[in-house]
C-alpha positions as a Markdown table, in Angstrom:
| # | Residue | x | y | z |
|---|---|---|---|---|
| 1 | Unk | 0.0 | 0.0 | 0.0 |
| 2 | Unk | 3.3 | 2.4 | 0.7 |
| 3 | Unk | 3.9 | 1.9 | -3.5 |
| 4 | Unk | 0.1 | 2.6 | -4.0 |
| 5 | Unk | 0.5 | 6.0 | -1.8 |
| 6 | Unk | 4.1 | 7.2 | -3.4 |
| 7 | Unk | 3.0 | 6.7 | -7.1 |
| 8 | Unk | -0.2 | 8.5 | -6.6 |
| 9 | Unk | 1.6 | 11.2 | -4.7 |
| 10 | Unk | 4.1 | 11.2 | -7.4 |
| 11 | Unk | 1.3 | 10.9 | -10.2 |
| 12 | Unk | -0.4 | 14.1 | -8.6 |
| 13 | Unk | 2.3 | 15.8 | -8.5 |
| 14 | Unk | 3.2 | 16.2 | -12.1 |
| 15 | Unk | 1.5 | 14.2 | -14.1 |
| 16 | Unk | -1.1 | 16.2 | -14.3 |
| 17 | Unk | 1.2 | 17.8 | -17.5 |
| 18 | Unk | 1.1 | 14.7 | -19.6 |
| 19 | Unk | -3.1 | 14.9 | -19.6 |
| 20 | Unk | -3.2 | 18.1 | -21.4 |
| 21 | Unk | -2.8 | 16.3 | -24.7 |
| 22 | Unk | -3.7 | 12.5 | -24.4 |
| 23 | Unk | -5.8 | 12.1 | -27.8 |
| 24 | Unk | -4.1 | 14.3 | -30.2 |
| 25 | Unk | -5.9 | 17.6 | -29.1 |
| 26 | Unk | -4.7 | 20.9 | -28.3 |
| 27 | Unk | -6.6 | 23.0 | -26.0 |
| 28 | Unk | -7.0 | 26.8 | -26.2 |
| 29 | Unk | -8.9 | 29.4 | -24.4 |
| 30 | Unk | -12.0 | 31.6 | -25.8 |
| 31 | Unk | -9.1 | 33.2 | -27.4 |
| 32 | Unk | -8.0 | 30.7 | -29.4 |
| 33 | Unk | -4.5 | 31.3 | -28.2 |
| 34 | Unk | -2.6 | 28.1 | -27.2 |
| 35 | Unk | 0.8 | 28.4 | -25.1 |
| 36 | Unk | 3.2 | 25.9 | -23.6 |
| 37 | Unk | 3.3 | 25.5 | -20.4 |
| 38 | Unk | 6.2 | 24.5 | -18.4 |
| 39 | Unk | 6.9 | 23.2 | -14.5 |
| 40 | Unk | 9.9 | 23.1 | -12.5 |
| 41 | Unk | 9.8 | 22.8 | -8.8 |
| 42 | Unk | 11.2 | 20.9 | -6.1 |
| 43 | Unk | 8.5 | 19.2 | -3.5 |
| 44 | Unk | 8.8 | 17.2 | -0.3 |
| 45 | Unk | 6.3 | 14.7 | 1.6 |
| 46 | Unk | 6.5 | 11.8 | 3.8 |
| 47 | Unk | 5.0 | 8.4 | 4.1 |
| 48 | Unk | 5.5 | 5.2 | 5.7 |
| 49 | Unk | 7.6 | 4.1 | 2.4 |
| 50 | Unk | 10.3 | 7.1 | 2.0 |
| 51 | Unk | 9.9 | 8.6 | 5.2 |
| 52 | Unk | 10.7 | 12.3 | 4.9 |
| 53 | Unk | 11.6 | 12.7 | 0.9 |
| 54 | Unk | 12.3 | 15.5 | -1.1 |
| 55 | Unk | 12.1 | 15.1 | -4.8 |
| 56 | Unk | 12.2 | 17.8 | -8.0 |
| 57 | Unk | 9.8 | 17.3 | -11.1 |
| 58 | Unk | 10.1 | 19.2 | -14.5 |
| 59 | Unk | 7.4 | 19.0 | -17.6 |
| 60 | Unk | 7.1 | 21.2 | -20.4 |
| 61 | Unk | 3.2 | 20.6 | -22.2 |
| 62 | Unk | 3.5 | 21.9 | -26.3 |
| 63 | Unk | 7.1 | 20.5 | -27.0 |
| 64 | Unk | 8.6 | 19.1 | -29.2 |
| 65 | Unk | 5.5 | 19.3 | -31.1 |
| 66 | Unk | 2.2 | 21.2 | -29.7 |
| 67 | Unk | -0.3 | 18.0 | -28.8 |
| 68 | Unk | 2.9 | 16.5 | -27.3 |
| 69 | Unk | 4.3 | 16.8 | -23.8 |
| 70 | Unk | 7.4 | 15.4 | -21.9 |
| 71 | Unk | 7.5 | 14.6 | -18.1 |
| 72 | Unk | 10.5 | 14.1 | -15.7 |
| 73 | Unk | 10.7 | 13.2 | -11.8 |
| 74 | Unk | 13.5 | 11.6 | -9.3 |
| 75 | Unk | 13.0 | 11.7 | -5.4 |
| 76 | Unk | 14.7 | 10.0 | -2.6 |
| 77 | Unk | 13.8 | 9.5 | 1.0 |
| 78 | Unk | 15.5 | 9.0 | 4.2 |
| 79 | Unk | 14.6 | 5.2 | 4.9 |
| 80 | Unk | 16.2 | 4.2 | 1.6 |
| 81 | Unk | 13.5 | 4.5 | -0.9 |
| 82 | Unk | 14.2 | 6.3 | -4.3 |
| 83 | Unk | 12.5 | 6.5 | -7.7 |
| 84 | Unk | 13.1 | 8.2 | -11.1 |
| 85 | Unk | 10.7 | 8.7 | -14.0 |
| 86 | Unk | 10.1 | 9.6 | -17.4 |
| 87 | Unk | 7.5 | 10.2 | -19.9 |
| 88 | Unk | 6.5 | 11.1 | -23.2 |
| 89 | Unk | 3.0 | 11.5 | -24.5 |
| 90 | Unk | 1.7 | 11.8 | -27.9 |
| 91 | Unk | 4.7 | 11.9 | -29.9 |
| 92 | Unk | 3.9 | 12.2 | -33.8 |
| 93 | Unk | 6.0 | 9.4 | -34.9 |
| 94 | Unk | 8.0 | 10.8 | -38.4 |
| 95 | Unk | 7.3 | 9.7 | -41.6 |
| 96 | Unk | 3.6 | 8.8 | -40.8 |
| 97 | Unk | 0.9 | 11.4 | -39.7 |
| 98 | Unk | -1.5 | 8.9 | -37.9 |
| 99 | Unk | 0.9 | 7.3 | -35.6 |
| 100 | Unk | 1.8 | 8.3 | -32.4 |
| 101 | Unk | 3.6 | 7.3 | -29.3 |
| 102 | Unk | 3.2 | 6.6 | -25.5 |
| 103 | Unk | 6.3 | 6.1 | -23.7 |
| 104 | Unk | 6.9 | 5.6 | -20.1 |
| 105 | Unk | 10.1 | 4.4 | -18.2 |
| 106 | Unk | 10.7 | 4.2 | -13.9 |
| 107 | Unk | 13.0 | 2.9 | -12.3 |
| 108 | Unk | 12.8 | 2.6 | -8.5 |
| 109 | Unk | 13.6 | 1.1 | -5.4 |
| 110 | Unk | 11.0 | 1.0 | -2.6 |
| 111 | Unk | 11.4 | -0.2 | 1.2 |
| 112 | Unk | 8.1 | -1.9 | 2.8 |
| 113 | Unk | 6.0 | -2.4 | 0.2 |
| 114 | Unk | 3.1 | -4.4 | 1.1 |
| 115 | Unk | 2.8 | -6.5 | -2.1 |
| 116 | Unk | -0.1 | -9.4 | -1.7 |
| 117 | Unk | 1.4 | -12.5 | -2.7 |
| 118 | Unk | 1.2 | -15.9 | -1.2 |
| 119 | Unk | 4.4 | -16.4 | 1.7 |
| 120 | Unk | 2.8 | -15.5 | 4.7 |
| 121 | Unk | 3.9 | -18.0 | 7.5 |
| 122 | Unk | 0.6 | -17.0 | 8.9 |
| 123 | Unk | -1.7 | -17.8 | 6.4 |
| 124 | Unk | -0.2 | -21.4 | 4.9 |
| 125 | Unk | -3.5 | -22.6 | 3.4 |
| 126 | Unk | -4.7 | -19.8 | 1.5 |
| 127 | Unk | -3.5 | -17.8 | -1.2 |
| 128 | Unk | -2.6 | -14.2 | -0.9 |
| 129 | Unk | -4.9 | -12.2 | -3.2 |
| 130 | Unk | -8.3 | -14.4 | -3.9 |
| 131 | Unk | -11.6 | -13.3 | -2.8 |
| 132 | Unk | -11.8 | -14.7 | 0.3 |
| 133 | Unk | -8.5 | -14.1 | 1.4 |
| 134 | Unk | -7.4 | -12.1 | 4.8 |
| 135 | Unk | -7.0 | -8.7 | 4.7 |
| 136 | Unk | -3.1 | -9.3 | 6.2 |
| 137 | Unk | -2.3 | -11.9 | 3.8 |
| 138 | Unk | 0.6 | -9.9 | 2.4 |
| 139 | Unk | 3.9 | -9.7 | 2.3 |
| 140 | Unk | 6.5 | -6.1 | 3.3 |
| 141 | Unk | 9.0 | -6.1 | 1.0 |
| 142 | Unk | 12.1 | -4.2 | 0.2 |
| 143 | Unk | 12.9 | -4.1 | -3.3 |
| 144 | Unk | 13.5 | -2.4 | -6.9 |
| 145 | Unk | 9.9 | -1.8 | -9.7 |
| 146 | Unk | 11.5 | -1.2 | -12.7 |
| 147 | Unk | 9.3 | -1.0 | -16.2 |
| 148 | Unk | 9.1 | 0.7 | -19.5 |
| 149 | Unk | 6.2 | 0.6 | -21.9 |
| 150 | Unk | 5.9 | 1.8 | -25.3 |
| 151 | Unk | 2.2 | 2.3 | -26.3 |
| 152 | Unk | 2.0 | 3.1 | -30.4 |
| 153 | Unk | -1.2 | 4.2 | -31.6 |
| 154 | Unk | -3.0 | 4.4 | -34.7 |
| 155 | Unk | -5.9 | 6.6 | -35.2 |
| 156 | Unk | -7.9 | 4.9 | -37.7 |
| 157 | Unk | -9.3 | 7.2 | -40.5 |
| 158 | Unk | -12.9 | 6.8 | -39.5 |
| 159 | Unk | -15.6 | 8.8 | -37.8 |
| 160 | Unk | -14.1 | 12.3 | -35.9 |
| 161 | Unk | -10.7 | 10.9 | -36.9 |
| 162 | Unk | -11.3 | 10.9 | -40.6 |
| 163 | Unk | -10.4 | 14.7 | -41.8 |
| 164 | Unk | -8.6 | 16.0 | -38.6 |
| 165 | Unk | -6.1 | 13.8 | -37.0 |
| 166 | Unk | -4.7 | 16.7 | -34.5 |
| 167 | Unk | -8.0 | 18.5 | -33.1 |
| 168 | Unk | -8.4 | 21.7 | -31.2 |
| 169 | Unk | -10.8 | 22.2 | -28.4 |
| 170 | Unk | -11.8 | 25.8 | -27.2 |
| 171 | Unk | -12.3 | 25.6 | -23.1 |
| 172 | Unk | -13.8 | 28.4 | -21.2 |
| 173 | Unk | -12.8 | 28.1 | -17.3 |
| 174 | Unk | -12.6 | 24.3 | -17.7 |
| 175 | Unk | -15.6 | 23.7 | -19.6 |
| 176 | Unk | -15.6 | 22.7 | -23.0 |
| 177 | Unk | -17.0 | 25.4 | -25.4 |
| 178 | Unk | -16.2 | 23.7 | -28.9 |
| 179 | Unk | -14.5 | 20.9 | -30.9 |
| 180 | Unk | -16.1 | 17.8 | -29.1 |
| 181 | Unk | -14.5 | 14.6 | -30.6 |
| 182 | Unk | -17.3 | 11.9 | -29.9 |
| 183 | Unk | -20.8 | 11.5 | -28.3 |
| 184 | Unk | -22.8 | 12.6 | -31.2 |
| 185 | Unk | -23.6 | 9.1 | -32.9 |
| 186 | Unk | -22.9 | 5.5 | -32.1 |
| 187 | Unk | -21.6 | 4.8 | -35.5 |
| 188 | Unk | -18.3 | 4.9 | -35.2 |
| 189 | Unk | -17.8 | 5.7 | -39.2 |
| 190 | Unk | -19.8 | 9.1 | -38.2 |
| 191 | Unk | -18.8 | 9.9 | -34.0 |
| 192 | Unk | -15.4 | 9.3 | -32.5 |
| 193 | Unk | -11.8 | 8.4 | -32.8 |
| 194 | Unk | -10.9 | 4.7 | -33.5 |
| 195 | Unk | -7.5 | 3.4 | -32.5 |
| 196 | Unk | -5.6 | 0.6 | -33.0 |
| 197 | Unk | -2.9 | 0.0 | -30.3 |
| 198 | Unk | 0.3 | -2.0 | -29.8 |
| 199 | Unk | 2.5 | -1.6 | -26.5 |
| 200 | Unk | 5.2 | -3.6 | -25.6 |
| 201 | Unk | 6.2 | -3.9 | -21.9 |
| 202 | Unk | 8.7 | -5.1 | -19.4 |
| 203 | Unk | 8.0 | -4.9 | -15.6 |
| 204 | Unk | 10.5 | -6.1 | -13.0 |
| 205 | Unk | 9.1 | -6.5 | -9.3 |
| 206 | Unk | 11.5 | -7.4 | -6.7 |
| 207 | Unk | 10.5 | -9.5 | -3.7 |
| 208 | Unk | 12.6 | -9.1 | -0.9 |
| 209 | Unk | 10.4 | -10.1 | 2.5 |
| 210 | Unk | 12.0 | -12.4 | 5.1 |
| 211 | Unk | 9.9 | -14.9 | 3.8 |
| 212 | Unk | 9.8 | -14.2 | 0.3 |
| 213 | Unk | 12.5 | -14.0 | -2.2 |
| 214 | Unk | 12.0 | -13.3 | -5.6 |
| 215 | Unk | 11.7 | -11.9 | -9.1 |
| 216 | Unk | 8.7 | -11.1 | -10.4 |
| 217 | Unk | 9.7 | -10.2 | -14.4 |
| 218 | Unk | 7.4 | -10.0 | -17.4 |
| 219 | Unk | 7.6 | -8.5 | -20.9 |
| 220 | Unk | 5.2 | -8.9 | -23.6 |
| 221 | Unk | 2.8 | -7.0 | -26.3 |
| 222 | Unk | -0.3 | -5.7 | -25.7 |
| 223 | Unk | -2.8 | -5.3 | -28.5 |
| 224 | Unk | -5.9 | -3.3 | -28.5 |
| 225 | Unk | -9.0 | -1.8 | -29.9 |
| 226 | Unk | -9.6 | 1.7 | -28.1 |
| 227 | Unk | -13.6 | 3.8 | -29.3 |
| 228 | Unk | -13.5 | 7.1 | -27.8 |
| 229 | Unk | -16.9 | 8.5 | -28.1 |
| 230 | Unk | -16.3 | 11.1 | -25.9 |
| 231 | Unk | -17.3 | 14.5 | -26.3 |
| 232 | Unk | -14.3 | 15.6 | -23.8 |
| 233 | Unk | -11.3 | 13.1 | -22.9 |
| 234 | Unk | -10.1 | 15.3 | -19.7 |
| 235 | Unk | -14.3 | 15.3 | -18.7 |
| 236 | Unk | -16.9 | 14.0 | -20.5 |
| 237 | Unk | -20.2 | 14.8 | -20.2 |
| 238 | Unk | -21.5 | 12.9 | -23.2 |
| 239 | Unk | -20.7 | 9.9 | -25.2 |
| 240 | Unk | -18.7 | 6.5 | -24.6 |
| 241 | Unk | -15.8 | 4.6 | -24.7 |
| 242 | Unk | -14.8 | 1.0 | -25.9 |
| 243 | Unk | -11.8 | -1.0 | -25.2 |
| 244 | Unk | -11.1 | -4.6 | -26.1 |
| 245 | Unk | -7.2 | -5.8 | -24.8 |
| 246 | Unk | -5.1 | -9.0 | -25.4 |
| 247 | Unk | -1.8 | -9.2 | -23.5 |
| 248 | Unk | 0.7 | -11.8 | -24.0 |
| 249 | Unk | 3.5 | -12.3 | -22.4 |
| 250 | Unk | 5.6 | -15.3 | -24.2 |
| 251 | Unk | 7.6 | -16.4 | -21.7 |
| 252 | Unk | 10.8 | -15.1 | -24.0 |
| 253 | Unk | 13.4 | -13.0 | -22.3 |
| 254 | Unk | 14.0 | -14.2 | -19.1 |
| 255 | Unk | 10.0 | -14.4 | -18.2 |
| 256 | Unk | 9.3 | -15.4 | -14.9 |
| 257 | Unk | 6.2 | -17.3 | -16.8 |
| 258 | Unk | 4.1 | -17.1 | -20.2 |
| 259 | Unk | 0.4 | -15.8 | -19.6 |
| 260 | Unk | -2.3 | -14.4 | -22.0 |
| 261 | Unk | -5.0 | -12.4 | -20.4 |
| 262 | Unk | -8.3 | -10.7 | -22.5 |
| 263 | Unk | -9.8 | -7.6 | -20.6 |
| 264 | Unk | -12.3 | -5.3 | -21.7 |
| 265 | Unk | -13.7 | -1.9 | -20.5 |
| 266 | Unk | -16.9 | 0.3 | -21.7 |
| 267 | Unk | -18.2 | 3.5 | -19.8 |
| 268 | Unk | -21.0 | 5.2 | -20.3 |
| 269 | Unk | -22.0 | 8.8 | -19.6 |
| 270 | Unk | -25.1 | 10.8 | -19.6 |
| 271 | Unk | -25.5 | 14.7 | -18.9 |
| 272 | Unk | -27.9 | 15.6 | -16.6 |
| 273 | Unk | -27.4 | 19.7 | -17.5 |
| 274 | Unk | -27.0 | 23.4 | -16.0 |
| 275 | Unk | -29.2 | 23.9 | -12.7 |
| 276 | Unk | -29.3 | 26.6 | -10.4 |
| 277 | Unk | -26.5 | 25.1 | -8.1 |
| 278 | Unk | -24.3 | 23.9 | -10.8 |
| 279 | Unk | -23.1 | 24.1 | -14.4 |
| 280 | Unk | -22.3 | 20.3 | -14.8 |
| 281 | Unk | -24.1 | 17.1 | -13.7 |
| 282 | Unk | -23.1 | 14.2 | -15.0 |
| 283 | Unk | -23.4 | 10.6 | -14.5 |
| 284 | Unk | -21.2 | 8.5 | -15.6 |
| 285 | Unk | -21.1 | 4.6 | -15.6 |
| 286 | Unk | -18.1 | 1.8 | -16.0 |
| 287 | Unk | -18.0 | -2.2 | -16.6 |
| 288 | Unk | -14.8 | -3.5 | -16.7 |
| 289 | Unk | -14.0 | -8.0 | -16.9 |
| 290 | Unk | -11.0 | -9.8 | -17.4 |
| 291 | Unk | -10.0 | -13.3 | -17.9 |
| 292 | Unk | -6.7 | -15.0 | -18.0 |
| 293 | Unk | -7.2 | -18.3 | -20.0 |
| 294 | Unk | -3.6 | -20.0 | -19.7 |
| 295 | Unk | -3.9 | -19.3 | -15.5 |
| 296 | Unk | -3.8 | -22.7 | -14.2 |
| 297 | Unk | -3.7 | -23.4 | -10.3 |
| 298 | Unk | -2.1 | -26.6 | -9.4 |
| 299 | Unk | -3.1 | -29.2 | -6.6 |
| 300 | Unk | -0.4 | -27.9 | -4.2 |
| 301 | Unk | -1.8 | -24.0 | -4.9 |
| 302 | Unk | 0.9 | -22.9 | -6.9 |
| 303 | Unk | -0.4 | -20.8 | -10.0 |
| 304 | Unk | 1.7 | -21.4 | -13.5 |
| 305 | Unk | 1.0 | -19.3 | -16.7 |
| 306 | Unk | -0.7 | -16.9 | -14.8 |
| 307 | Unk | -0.6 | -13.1 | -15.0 |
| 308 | Unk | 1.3 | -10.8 | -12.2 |
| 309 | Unk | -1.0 | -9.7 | -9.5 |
| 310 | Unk | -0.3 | -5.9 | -11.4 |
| 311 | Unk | -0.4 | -7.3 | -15.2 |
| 312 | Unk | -3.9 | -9.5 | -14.5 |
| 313 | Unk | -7.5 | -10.0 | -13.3 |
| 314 | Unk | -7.0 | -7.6 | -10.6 |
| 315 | Unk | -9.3 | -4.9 | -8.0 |
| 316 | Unk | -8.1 | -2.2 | -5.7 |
| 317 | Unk | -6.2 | 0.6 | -5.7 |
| 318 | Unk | -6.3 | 3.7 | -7.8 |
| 319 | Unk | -8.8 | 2.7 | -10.9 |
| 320 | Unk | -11.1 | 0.1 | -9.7 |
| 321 | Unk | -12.6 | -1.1 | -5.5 |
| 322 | Unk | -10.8 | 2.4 | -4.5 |
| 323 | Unk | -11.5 | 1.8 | -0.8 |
| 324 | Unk | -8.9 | -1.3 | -0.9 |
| 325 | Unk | -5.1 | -1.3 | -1.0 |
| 326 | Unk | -3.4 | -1.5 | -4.3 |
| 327 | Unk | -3.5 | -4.9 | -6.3 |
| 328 | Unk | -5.6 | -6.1 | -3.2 |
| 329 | Unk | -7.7 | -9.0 | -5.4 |
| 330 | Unk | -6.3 | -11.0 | -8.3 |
| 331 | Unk | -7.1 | -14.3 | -10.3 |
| 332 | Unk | -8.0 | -16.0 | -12.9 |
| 333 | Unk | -11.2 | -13.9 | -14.0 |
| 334 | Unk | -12.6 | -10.6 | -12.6 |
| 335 | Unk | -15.4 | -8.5 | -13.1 |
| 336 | Unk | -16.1 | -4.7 | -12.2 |
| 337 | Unk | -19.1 | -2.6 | -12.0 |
| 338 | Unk | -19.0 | 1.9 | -11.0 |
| 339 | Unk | -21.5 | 4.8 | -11.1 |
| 340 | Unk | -20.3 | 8.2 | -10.2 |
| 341 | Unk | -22.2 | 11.3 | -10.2 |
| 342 | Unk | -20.4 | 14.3 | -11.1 |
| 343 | Unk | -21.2 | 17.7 | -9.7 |
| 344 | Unk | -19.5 | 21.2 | -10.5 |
| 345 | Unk | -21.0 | 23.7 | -8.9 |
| 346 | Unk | -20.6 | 27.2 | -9.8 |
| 347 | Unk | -19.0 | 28.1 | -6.6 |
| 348 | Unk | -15.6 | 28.1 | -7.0 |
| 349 | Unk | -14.0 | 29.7 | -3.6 |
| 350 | Unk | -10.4 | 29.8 | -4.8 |
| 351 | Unk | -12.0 | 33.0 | -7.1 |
| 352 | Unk | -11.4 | 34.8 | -3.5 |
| 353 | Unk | -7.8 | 33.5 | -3.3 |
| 354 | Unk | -6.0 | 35.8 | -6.2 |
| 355 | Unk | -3.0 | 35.6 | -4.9 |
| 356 | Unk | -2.8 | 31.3 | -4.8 |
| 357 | Unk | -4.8 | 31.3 | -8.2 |
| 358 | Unk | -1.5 | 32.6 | -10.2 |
| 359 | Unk | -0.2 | 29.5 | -9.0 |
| 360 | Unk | -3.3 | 26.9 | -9.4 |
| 361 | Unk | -5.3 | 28.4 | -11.9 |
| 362 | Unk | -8.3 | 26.1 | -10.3 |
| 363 | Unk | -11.2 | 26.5 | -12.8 |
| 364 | Unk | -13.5 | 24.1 | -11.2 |
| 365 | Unk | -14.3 | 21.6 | -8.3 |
| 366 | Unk | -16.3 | 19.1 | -8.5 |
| 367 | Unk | -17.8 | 17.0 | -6.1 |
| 368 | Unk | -18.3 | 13.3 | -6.7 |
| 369 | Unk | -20.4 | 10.4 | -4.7 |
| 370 | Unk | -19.6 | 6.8 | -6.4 |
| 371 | Unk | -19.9 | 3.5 | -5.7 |
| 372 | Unk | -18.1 | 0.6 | -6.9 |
| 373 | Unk | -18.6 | -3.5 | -6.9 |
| 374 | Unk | -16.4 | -6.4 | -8.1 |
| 375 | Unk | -15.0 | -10.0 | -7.7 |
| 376 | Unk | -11.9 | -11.7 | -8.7 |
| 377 | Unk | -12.8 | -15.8 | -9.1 |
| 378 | Unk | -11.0 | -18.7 | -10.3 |
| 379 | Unk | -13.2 | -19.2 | -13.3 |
| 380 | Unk | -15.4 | -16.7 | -15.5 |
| 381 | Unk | -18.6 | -17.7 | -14.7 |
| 382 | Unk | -21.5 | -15.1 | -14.5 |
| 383 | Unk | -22.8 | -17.4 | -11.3 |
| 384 | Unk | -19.4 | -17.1 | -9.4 |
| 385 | Unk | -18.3 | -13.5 | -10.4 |
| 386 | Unk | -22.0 | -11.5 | -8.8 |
| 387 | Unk | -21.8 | -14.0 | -5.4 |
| 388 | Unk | -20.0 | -12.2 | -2.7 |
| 389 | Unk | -18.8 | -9.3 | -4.7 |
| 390 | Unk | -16.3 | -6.6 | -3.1 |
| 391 | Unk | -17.8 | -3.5 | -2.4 |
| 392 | Unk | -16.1 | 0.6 | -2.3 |
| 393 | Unk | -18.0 | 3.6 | -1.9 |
| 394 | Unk | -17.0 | 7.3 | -1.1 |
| 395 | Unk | -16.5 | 10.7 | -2.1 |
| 396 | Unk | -14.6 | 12.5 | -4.7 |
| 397 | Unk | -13.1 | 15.9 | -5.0 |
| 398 | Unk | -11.5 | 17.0 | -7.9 |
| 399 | Unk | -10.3 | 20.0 | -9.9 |
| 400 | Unk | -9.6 | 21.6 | -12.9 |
| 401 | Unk | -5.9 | 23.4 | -12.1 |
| 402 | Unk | -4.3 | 24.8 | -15.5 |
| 403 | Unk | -6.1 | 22.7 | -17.8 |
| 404 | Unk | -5.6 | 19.4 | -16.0 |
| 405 | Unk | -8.6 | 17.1 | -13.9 |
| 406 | Unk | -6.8 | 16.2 | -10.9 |
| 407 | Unk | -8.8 | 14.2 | -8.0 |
| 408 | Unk | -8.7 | 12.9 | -4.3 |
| 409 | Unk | -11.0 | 10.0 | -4.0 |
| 410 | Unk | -11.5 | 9.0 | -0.6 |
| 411 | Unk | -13.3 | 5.5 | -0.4 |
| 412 | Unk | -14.8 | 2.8 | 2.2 |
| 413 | Unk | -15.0 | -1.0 | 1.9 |
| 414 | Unk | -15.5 | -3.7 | 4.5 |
| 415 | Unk | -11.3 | -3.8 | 4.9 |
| 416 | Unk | -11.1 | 0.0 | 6.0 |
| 417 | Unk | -10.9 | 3.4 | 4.5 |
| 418 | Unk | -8.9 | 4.1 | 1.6 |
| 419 | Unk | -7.6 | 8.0 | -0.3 |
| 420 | Unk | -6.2 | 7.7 | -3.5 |
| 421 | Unk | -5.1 | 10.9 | -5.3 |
| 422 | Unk | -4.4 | 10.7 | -9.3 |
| 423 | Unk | -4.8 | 13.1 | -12.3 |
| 424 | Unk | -7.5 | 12.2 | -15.0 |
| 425 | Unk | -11.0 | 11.0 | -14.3 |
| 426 | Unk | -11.1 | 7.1 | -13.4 |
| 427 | Unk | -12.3 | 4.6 | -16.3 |
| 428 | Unk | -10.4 | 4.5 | -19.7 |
| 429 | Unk | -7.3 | 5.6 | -18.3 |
């Protein structure tokens, strides 16, 4: 859970620079002016993980093309832990006007990590990470979480993608004004942008518990189909989105083991209008399922061909069962169900605050009740998924800060209580 709490501190932090752009869109005021924007500060916090850390991020939004951005961290804390990080998003790949690239790379070493997988001497007949399995069934681990992915993406010449591959949208204190990419027809030859996808990866998790010892290392390709429907990427009031995955990891490389897993995602989102109190309402609905058909779980409990605990079937943490640790549920199969309703009222009380809103340039809050539902299981079986499903519930408070949606969901469940803080609206992240 430390891991959980530094990334999404970390993600918070400056992230927030690499979701101006995702979708090939440039965003401008009423003005139609559009202006890179660059960050460069130092920061310090404290948890659990790094103890008292101080760490410097830089990100320049607009460069080296203007739908592009670059994003750059390191930190280090007093109890050992240290992390660096990089990121590009949206690179126009040359030669091609339709491809573009994703790239992220960390490397990091983190000291007691609670990472649920099986080991505990105090649990010897049950495996760390199924449904029904304890709460403490983890193990705290020092260690290095090393990956890089490489996400290429092809917008297909179809629907809002057809005749203008790098859009403009015109925002007026956060709300979009004009150029909506999706939600005006389900035909995705009329509304939308279609992408095909391809991302290799390589993840390496260390293990290093005093009863657990080991490397966790995967590489693979991911392939997918990705509809975005949505009038707004950064916050949609209207439309849908669509995505169908197949991960493979062939065992090539030094693999800790082969696995396949299929996953799929659809949201849906309906606006409710303006009202007196507020000039958004929105709700907004997610199904998510995922199934791992090589997983295979031995008579002695061991799992081969099965997916990491981060790669597979898996609940908790910052996307999905918010009010549970990170990576707190995985298996063979998994399903997902969320409704959010989203509120932006037109009170915004950092408009008294001019001197901290040079700084922030917080547009919007928005206020936002959810719940959530979900179950890993050992087999995809519509029976066995809805029987004793997982349960999260809570509030969220988010804002619009520069031209960025960054959030603070704080969440229940039956295991505790739960605040992870991100950038970007959950679902089809």
């Amino acid at each position: 859970m430390q891991r959980q709490v530094v990334q999404g501190f970390f993600f918070f932090l400056i992230l927030i620079y690499g979701n101006l752009t995702y979708g090939q869109s440039i965003t401008v005021g009423p003005d139609g002016k559009f202006e890179e924007q660059v960050i460069s500060v130092p920061y310090a916090f404290y948890n659990d993980s790094f103890g008292f850390a101080g760490a410097y991020a830089y990100a320049v939004n607009g460069w080296p093309q203007k739908q592009s951005a670059l994003i750059a961290t390191a930190m280090v804390g007093t109890q050992g832990s240290a992390m660096g990080f990089i990121m590009g998003r949206d690179l126009q790949m040359p030669f091609t006007q339709r491809l573009f690239l994703d790239a992220i790379v960390q490397a990091g070493y983190f000291q007691e990590a609670e990472i649920y997988t099986s080991g505990n001497p105090d649990f010897p007949d049950e495996r760390a990470g199924s449904n029904d399995s304890d709460k403490d069934n983890y193990v705290e681990s020092d260690g290095w979480d090393n990956f890089f992915r490489l996400r290429f993406k092809y917008l297909l010449p179809i629907g809002h993608g057809k005749d203008e591959i790098i859009t403009t949208q015109v925002v007026d204190r956060g709300m979009l004004v004009d150029g909506a990419t999706g939600g005006e027809s389900w035909n995705p030859f009329v509304s939308g942008r279609t992408y095909f996808e391809m991302k290799p990866f390589y993840r390496l998790q260390q293990v290093d518990s005093d009863d657990v010892q080991e490397d966790v290392k995967t590489n693979g390709l991911e392939l997918s189909l990705f509809r975005d429907n949505r009038d707004f990427k950064l916050n949609p009031s209207k439309g849908s989105a669509l995505r169908l995955k197949f991960n493979r990891d062939f065992g090539w490389f030094d693999s800790s083991d082969s696995w396949t897993v299929v996953d799929a995602e659809f949201t849906k989102y309906f606006s409710l209008g303006e009202s007196g109190w507020f000039r958004q309402q929105v709700l907004a609905f997610d199904f998510w399922t995922a199934y791992s058909p090589t997983w295979n779980e031995k008579s002695n409990g061991n799992i081969e061909n099965g997916a990491p605990s981060f790669a597979g079937a898996t609940l908790g943490g910052l996307w999905r069962l918010r009010g549970y640790p990170s990576q707190r549920f995985s298996d063979k199969a998994a399903i997902y169900y969320a409704a959010e309703m989203r509120f932006i009222p037109r009170w915004n009380p950092f408009d008294g605050w001019p001197w901290l809103q040079q700084y922030l340039g917080i547009q919007w809050l928005q206020f936002v009740p959810f719940v959530e539902i979900g179950r890993v299981a050992p087999e995809w079986n519509v029976d066995d998924l809805h029987e004793d499903m997982k349960w999260s519930g809570g509030l969220g408070v988010r804002f619009w800060a520069k031209g960025i949606v960054a959030r603070i969901d704080s969440a229940v469940s039956d295991e505790g209580f739960g605040v992870q803080m991100m950038v970007a609206q959950p679902f089809q992240f």
